[in-house]
N, C-alpha and C positions, 0 to 999 in steps of 0.2 A: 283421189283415193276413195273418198264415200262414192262416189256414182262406179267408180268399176269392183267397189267390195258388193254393191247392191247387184247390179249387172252378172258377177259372177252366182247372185239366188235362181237367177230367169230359169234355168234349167231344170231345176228340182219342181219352180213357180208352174212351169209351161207344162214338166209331168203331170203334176198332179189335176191342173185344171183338162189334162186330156183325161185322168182318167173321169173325173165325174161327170164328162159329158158323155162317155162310154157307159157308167150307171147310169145316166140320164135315159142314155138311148135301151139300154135291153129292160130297165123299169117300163118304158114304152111299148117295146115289143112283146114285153108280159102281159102287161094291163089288153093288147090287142088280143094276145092268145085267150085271156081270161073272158074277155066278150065276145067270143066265138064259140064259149062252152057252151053245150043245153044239155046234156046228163048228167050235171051236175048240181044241187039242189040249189037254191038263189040264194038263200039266207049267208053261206059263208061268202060265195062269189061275189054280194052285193058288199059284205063289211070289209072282203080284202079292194073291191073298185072306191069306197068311201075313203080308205086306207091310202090308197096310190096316188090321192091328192096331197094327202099330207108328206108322203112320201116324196113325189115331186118337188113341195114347195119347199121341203128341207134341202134337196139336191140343188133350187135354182138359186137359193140367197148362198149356198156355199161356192156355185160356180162365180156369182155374183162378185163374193168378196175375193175369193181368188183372181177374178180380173182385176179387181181392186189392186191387189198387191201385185199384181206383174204389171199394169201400170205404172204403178209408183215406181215401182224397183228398175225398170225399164226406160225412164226418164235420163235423157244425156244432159238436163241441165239442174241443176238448185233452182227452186221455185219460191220465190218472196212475193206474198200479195203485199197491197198496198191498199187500206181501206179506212174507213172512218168517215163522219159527217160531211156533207160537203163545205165548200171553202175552209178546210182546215191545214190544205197548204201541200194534199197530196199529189198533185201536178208536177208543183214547184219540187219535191224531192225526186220527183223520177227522171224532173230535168236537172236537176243536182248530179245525179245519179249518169247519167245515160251521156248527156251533154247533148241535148233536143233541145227544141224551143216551142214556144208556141203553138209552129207551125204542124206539127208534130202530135203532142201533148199539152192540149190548150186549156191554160186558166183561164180565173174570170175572179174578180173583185167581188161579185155581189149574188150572181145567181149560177146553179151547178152549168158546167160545160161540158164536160165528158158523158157521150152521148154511147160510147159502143165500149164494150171489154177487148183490154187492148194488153198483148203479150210482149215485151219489151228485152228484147233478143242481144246478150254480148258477140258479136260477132266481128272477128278481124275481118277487116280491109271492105267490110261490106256494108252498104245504105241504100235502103231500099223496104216498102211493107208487101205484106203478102194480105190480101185481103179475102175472106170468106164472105160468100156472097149469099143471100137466100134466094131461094124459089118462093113462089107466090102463098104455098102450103105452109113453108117454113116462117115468113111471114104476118100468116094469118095467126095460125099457133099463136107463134113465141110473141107477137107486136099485139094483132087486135084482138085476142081470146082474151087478153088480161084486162083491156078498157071496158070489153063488150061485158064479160062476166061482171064487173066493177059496177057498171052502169045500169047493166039491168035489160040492155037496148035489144035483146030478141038474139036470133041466131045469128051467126059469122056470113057475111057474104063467101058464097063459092067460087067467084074471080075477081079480078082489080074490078073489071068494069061494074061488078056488083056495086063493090064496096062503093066505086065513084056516083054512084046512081043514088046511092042509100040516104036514105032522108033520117035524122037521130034526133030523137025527142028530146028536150031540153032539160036537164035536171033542175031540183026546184030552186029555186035565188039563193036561200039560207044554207044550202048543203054547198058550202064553200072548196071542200076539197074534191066533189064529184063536179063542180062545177070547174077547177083546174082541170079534172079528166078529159070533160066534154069537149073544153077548147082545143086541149092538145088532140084529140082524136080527130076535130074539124080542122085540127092542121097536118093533123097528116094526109087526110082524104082531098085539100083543097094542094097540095104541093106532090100529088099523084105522077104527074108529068115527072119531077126532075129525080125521081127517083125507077117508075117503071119498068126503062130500059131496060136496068140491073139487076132487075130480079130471075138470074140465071142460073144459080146453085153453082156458080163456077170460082175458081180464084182468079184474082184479078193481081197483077203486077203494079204497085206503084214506085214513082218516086216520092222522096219524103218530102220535097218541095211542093205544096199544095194538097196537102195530105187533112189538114185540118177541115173540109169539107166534109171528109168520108168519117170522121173520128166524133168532130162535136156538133150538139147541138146550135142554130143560128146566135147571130147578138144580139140581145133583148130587144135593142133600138128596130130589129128587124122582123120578129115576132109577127105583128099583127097586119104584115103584109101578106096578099093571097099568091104573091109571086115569090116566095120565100122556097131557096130549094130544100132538100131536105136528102139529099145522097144517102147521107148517114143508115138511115131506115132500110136500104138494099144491103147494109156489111151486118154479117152474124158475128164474125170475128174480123180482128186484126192481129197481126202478128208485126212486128216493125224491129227489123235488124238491123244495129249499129256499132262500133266499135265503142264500147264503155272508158273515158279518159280516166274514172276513178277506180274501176274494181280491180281488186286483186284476185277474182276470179273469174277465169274467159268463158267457163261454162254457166253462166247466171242466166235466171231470165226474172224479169219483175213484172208480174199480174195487177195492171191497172183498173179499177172496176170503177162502173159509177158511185156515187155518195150514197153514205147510208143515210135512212132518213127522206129521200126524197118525196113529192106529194108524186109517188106512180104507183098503181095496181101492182101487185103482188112483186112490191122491189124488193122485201130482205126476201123475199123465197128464191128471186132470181140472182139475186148474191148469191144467198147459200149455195143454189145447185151451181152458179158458177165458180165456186172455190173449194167445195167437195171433193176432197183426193185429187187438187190439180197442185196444191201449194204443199211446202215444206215448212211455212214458217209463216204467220201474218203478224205484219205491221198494221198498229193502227193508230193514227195521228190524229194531233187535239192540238190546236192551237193557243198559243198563252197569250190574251190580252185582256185588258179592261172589257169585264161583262161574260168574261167564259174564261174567270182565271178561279173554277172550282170544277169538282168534280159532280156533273149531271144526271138528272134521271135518263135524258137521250144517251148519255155515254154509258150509262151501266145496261140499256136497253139493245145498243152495239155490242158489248160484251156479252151478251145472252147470244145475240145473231151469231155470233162467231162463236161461241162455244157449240151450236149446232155443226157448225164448220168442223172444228177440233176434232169430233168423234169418241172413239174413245184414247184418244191421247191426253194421259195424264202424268204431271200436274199442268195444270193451263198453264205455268209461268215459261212451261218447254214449247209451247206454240206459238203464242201471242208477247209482242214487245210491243210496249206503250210509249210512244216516240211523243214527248211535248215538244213544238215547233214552237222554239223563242221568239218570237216577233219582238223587232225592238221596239213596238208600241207596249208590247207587256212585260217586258225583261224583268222590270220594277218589282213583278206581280210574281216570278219563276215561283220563290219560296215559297209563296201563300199556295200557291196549286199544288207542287209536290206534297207540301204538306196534307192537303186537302186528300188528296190519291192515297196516301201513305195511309191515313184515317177511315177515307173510306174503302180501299179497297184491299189493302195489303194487310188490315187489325193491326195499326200502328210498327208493322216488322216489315223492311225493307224487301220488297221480291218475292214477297211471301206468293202471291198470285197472281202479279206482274211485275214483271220486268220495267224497272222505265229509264228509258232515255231520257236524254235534253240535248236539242241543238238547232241553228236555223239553218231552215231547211234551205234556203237560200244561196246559203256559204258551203261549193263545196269540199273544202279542205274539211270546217265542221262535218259535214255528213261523212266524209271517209274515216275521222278520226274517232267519232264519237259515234257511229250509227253501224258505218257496216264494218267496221272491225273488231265491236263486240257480238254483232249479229252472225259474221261467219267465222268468228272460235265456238259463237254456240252450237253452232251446227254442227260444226267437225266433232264439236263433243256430245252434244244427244241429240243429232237425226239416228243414226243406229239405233239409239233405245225408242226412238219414238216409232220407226218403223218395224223393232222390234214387237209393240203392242198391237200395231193393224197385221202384222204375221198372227199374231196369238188368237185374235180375232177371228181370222182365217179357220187358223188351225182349230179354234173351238165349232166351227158352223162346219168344217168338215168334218171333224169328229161327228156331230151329232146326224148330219148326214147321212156317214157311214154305216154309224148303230139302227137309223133308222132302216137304210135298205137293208142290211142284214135282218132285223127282224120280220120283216115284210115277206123278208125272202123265205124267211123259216116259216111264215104260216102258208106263202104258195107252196111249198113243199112240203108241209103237212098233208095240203087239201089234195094236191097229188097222189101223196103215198095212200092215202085214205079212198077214191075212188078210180083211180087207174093201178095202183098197186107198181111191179115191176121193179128191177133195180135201180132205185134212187139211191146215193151213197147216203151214209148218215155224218152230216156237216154237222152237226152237234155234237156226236163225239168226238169227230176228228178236231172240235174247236177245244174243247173240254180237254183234251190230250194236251194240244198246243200252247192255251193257256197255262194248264199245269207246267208246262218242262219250261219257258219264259220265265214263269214265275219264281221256280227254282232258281233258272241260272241269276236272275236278275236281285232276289235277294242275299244269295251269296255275294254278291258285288256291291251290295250297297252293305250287308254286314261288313266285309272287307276293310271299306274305306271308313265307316267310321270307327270300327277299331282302329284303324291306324291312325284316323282324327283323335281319337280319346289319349292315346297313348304317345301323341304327337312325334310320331315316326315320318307325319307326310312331307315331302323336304319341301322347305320353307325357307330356306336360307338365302337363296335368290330374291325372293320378295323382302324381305326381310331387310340384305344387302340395299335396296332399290327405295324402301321406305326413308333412310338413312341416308344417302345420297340425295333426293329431295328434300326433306327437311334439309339441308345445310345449305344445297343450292339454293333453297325459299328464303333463309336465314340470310345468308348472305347478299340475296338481291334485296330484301327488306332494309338491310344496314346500308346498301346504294341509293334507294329509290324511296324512300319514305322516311320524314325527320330530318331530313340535312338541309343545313341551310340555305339550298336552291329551291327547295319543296317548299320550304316555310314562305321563303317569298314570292312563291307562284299562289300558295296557299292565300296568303294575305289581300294579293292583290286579286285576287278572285272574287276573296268573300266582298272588296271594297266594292269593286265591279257591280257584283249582283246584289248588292247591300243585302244579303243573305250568306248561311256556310251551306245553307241546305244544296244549293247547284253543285258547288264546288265537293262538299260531304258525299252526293250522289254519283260523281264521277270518281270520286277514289276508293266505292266500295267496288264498283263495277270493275274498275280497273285490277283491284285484289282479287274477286273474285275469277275473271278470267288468270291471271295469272299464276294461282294457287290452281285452277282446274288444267291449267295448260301443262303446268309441272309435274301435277302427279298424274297427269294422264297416262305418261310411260307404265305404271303401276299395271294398265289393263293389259299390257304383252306380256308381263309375268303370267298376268290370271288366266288368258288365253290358253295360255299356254296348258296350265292346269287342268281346263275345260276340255282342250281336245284330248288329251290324256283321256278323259272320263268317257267323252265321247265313243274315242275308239273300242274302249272297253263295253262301253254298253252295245254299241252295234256289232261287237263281236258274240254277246249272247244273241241277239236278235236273229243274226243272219245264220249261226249254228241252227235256228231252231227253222227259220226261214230261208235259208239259201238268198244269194244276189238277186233284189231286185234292180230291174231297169239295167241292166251289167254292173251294178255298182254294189261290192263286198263288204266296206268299211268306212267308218270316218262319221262328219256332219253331214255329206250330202247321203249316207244313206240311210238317216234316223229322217233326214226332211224327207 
């Protein structure tokens, strides 16, 4: 239901972005008419050409965020990244998840493995990856621009055989983390060969067997051999499609990226642009053991990364879910971390600015019961509002957009009337007319409605009805489901369990909470309902004063 309520925006999405690349284009062909003038003085022609920059650069970032939003809204699947430090066990949940192994989605005990950002596809009856492949350019870019910049080492080679030629000055002993750079850069240059072939800009078809080649980095033990392949470095992308055992939703896909944190040249920037308007929701995972059973300055420094990510979707607790992965080396330790998290990041009130789970990520009956069945009621319940704010977004860079070529417009049509004269209409009074009779019908409609708000005429009995019927339903599954003595002794034995209530305490607020959001969610088809009422009403002044745009008379789609 959310990906064809979004689906059914693309229309309204797809006008709008035609029409500003239609202002785009006759701002262009003005600014051409305007440098072809010569009888006309430079002083005004130079400030409306100074002008037509700005004007432009308002036009590109609202085309800009418009693709933004027809993006998002356009997506056939829910998007969950999956991110956090490395070895903190986000492998291990996407094979929880997915039911891959290894081969596939490879861990490692001790040092990061996942070498390529990799798209994790629900799909019936199908197995099988789709691999994006670079070109030598693509390559150079996105692989050695980031080491070369890092290091200091001169200009990019212009082909492979460059780079294999290239001789790299050694950085000094004591700069430890350019000297991680340098090696990894002389392993890519020295494992040339097992990669080369690949570099064709093309998709490649795999099977999932053997897959781990193209996906992770070598095995440490194999590192510092010169015969070491390196495939990985030809895939821009992967995409890998399988039949999910756990989700209860067939349209999923889970965004694997490499760890945050790693010793590479510009890795959060390559996060962030890799998670920027691709994802609907990030997870991010933190391990509970002896020695990282607190909350860190590296974890609070993840949290900045990804609020770059966010945008402006607010409040972060609607983006980001904080998933603790129990390891039962640190199960002992659950309490002390929640606690620590609670303290440090929420001001001691549960959720206040994340969300957090708890589950191993290993078990996954845990991960379906505790991970993605509070993850996908929150979705159901504010992706809407979330992608309600990147519209707003939208709508505000268009707004300013528009005001700006309108104004722009009125000074070439000034300097027109001023030295060619002729019948130009006067678009200022005709806007001044327009404005006035809008403004009329539109505050009779909102006096309207709040007199009958103040006098409470507006019928509310429906909602009212709806409010009442929830509450008893809530009541009455609270007298089922909380306090009987089957709860007290799951309770019990929980707190013994984790010789804490904080695990246990933390699953029953989550669990209320969805369940109170689930109930009175009905409440939003009353409100709806109310809205489009208001809707009709208002595009019925509009389009009195404006006639049908695009063929369309009335309603939400013709206020978007």
């Amino acid at each position: 239901q959310i990906i064809q309520a979004r689906q059914q925006q693309l229309p309204a999405c797809r006008n709008r972005l035609e029409r500003l690349q239609a202002m785009r284009g006759l701002v262009d062909a003005t600014r051409e008419t305007l440098d072809g003038l010569t009888a006309v003085d430079s002083s005004p022609l130079d400030r409306l050409r100074l002008e037509a920059a700005g004007v432009c650069k308002s036009l590109d970032e609202a085309i800009h965020s418009t693709e933004v939003v027809r993006d998002r809204i356009a997506r056939t699947t829910l998007n969950i990244g999956v991110s956090g430090q490395a070895r903190m066990g986000k492998s291990q949940l996407l094979q929880s998840i997915s039911g891959l192994t290894d081969e596939q989605i490879p861990t490692g005990p001790t040092v990061p493995v996942t070498a390529v950002r990799s798209r994790i596809c629900n799909v019936l009856g199908v197995r099988r990856a789709v691999l994006a492949l670079h070109t030598f350019k693509t390559f150079r870019d996105e692989c050695l621009h980031p080491y070369h910049q890092a290091l200091g080492v001169g200009e990019l080679p212009y082909s492979l055989e460059e780079f294999r030629r290239k001789r790299y000055q050694q950085p000094d002993e004591k700069d430890l983390e350019k000297r991680v750079m340098y090696n990894r850069l002389l392993g890519m240059q020295r494992a040339i060969d097992s990669y080369e072939g690949f570099l064709t800009g093309e998709e490649r078809h795999e099977s999932l067997d053997g897959l781990r080649s193209w996906v992770a980095y070598p095995a440490s033990s194999d590192e510092g051999s010169d015969r070491v392949a390196r495939r990985y470095l030809a895939v821009r992308d992967a995409r890998i499609e399988c039949e999910f055992p756990l989700s209860q939703v067939s349209q999923l896909m889970l965004v694997d990226l490499p760890g945050l944190g790693e010793v590479a040249p510009e890795a959060e920037g390559h996060h962030i642009a890799s998670l920027r308007h691709e994802v609907d929701l990030l997870l991010l995972v933190k391990r509970c053991t002896p020695g990282n059973a607190y909350w860190s300055e590296k974890d609070q420094r993840a949290v900045s990364v990804i609020d770059k990510v966010r945008g402006v979707i607010e409040p972060r607790r609607d983006f980001v879910f904080l998933l603790v992965n129990t390891d039962p080396s640190g199960k002992e330790l659950l309490g002390d971390l929640l606690s620590h998290i609670n303290t440090s990041v929420n001001e001691g009130e549960n959720g206040k600015h994340l969300l957090v789970l708890h589950a191993d990520v290993k078990n996954p009956a845990e991960v379906a019961t505790r991970i993605l069945d509070p993850i996908l009621s929150h979705l159901a319940r504010r992706l809407p509002e979330m992608d309600a704010m990147v519209q707003q977004e939208s709508n505000r860079a268009f707004s300013a957009a528009q005001s700006a070529v309108a104004e722009w417009t009125r000074q070439v049509n000034e300097l027109a009337r001023e030295h060619f004269g002729g019948p130009i209409p006067d678009t200022a009074q005709r806007a001044d007319e327009l404005r006035r009779d809008l403004g009329a019908a539109l505050h009779d409609l909102e006096q309207e409605l709040l007199q009958a708000a103040r006098q409470g005429d507006v019928p509310n009995e429906p909602f009212e009805q709806s409010i009442e019927a929830c509450h008893q339903q809530l009541r009455e599954w609270l007298d089922r489901s909380v306090g009987t003595p089957q709860w007290r002794t799951v309770a019990l034995r929980s707190i013994k369990r984790d010789k804490s209530s904080a695990g246990f305490a933390n699953d029953e607020v989550n669990r209320l909470r969805v369940e109170i959001s689930r109930r009175y969610s009905v409440l939003d088809q009353v409100l709806q309902e109310g809205i489009r009422d208001i809707q009709d009403r208002v595009s019925d002044c509009l389009s009195s004063c404006l006639g049908p745009i695009d063929g369309v008379h009335s309603g939400r789609e013709y206020l978007e």
